[in-house]
C-alpha positions in Angstrom: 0.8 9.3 -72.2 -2.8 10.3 -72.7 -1.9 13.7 -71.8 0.6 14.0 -74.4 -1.5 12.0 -77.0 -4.7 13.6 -76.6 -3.0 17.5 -77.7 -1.2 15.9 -80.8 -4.3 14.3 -81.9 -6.1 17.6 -81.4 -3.6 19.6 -83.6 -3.9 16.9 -86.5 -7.5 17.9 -86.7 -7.3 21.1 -86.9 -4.8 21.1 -89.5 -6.8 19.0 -91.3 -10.2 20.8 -91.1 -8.6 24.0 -91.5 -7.0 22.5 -95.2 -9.0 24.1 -97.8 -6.1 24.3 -100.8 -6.5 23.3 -104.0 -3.3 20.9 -104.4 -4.2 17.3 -104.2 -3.1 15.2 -101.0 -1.6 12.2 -99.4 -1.9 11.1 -95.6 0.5 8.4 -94.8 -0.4 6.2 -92.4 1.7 5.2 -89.5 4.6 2.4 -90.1 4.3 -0.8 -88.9 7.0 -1.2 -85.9 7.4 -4.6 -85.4 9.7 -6.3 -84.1 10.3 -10.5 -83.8 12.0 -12.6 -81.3 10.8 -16.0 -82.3 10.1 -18.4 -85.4 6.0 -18.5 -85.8 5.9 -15.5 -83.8 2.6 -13.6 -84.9 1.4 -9.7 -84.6 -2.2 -8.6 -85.0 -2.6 -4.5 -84.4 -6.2 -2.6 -84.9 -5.6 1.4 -85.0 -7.0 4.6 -85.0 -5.7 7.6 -86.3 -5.4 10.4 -88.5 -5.5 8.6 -91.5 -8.3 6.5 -90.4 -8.8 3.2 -89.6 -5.8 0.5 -89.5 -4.8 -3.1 -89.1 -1.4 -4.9 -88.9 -0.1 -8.2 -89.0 3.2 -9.9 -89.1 4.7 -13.3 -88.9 8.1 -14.8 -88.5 8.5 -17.3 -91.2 11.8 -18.4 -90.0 14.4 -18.3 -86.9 15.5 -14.7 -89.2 12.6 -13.8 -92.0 9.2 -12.3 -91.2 6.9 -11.0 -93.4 4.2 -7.8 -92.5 1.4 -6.2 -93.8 -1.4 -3.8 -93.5 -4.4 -2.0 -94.4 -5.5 1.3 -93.6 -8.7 2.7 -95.0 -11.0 6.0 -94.1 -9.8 9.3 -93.4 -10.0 12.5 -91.5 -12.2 15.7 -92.9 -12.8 15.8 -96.4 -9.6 13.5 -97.6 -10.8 9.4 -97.7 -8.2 6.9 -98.7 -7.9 2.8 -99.1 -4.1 1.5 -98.8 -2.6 -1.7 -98.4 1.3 -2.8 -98.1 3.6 -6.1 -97.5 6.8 -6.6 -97.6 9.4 -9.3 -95.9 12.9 -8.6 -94.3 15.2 -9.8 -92.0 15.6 -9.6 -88.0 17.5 -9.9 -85.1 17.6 -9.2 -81.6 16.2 -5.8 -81.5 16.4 -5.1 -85.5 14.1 -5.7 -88.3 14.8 -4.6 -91.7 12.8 -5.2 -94.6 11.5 -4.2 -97.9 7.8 -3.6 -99.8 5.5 -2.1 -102.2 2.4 0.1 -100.3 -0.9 0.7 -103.1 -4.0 2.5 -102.7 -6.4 5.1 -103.9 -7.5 8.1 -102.4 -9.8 11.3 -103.4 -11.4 14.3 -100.9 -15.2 15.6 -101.4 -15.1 19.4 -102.3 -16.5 20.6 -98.7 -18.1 19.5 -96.2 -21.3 18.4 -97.5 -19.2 15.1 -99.0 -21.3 15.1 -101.9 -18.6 15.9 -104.7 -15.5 15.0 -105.2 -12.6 17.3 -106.1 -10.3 15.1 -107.0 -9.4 11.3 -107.3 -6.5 9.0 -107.8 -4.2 6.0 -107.2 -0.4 5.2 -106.2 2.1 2.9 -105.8 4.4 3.3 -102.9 7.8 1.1 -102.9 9.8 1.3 -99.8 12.6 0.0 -97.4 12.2 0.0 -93.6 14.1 0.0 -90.4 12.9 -1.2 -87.0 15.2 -0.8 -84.1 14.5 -0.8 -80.5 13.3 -3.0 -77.6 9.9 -5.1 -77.0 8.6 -6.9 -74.0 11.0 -5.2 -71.8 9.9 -5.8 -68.4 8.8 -2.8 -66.3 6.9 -3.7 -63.2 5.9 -7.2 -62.6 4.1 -8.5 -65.6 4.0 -5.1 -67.4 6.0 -5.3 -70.3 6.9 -2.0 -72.3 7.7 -1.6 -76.1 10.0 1.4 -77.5 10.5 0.9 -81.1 12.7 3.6 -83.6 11.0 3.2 -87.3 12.8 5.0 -90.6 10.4 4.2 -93.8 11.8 5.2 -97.1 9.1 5.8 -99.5 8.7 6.6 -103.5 5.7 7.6 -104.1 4.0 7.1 -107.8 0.3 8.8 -108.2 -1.7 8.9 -110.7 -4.9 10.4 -110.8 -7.4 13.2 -111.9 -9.4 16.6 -111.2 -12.7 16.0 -111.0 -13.4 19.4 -112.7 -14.8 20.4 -116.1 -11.4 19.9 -118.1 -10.9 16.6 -116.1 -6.6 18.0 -115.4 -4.7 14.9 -115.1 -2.1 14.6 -112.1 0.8 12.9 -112.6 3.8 12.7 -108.9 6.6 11.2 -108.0 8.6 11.7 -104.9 10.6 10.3 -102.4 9.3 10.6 -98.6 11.4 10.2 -96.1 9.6 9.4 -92.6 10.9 8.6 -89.0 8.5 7.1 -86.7 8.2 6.0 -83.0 6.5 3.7 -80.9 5.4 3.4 -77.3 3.4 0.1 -75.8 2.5 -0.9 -72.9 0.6 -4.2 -71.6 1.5 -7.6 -70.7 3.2 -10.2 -72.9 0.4 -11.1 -75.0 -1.1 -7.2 -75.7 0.4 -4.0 -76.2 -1.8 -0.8 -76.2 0.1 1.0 -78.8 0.6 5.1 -79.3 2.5 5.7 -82.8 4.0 9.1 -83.9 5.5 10.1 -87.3 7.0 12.3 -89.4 7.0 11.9 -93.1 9.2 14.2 -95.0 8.5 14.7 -98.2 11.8 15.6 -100.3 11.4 17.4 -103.9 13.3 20.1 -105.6 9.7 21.4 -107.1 6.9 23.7 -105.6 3.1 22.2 -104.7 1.6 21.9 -107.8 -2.5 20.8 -108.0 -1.1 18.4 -110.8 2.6 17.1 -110.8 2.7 17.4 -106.7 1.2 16.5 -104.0 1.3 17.6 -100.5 2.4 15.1 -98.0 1.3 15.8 -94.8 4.4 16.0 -92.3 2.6 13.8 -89.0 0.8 11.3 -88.5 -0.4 10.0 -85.3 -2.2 6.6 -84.4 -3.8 4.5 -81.0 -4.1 1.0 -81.1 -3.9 -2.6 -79.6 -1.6 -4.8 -80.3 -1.9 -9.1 -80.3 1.4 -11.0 -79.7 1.5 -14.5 -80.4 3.6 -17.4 -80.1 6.6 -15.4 -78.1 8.7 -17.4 -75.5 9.0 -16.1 -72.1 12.5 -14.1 -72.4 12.6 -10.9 -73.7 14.4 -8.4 -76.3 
């Protein structure tokens, strides 16, 4: 896995330090992919990645309702960011669909220097999410493995501003589209985590430095993962 991981990562950072246009931007971070198997069952995930630094957590209210949430904060080369989401949905064995609002604000410094800004905004980010896959399937003795299919359907709203002489408002909205996976490893109370995804960012109009942004199309994240409260068969 690290060999695969470690060239992906790579490629993220150079797209990102080689970025120097003038359209505004949005990194999503990765989805949360959980999936339950038991009432009280609890999730507690710290990340890395290209949009910076993440937790997760998510609980099973009921034998069939969970809620999640997370918040991702930091960034990668010039672009820094601060988002949060929740939603609640409704699982079963191997499937978790739910339903939320993601908000944040975000900006990127002028150059490398990070002493101005060039611009600066926030959003609002409503969206509808599929989990689907398997998690604690045995592999080797007490190795458990975690494959998890994520499809996150995003509308984005942003608001923000240039941070130029004029002060040119920016004004988006657009739908994003983004399949994700997951691969974990570890026992049955931890999971080290690699995420991949691809947000797709639909729209009929060209980049515009004011009425669109430009959604980058991968994201990449490493992580550990907490489970809590899980009885011993699997999923």
């Amino acid at each position: 896995m690290k060999k695969i991981a470690l060239p992906i990562l790579l490629f993220c950072l150079i797209i990102l330090s080689s970025c120097k246009s003038g359209n505004y931007k949005y990194f999503a971070p990765t989805v949360n992919p959980v999936l339950f198997q038991d009432k009280g069952e609890v999730h507690v995930s710290a990340e890395v990645g290209t949009s910076g630094f993440t937790t997760k957590a998510a609980v099973a209210l009921t034998e069939h309702f969970g809620v999640m949430g997370m918040y991702s904060g930091g960034g990668l080369g010039n672009y820094r960011s601060h988002e949060g989401e929740v939603a609640v949905g409704y699982f079963t064995k191997n499937l978790y669909v739910s339903g939320g609002m993601g908000f944040g604000s975000n900006f990127a410094f002028t150059d490398s220097t990070h002493v101005a800004k060039q611009y600066e905004g926030s959003f609002r980010r409503p969206f509808v999410q599929l989990n689907a896959g398997i998690s604690g399937g045995k592999i080797i003795g007490g190795i458990k493995g975690d494959a998890v299919f994520c499809l996150k359907n995003s509308y984005l709203f942003y608001d923000g501003s240039h941070l130029n002489a004029t002060k040119d408002q920016i004004h988006s909205e657009y739908f994003v589209v983004e399949p994700g996976f997951l691969m974990g490893l570890g026992s049955k109370a931890f999971r080290f985590d690699f995420l991949l995804g691809f947000p797709i960012h639909f729209t009929n109009n060209p980049l515009s430095k004011y009425s669109n942004a430009r959604t980058y199309p991968l994201n990449v994240g490493f992580g550990i993962r907490f489970i809590i409260g899980r009885k011993n068969n699997e999923i």
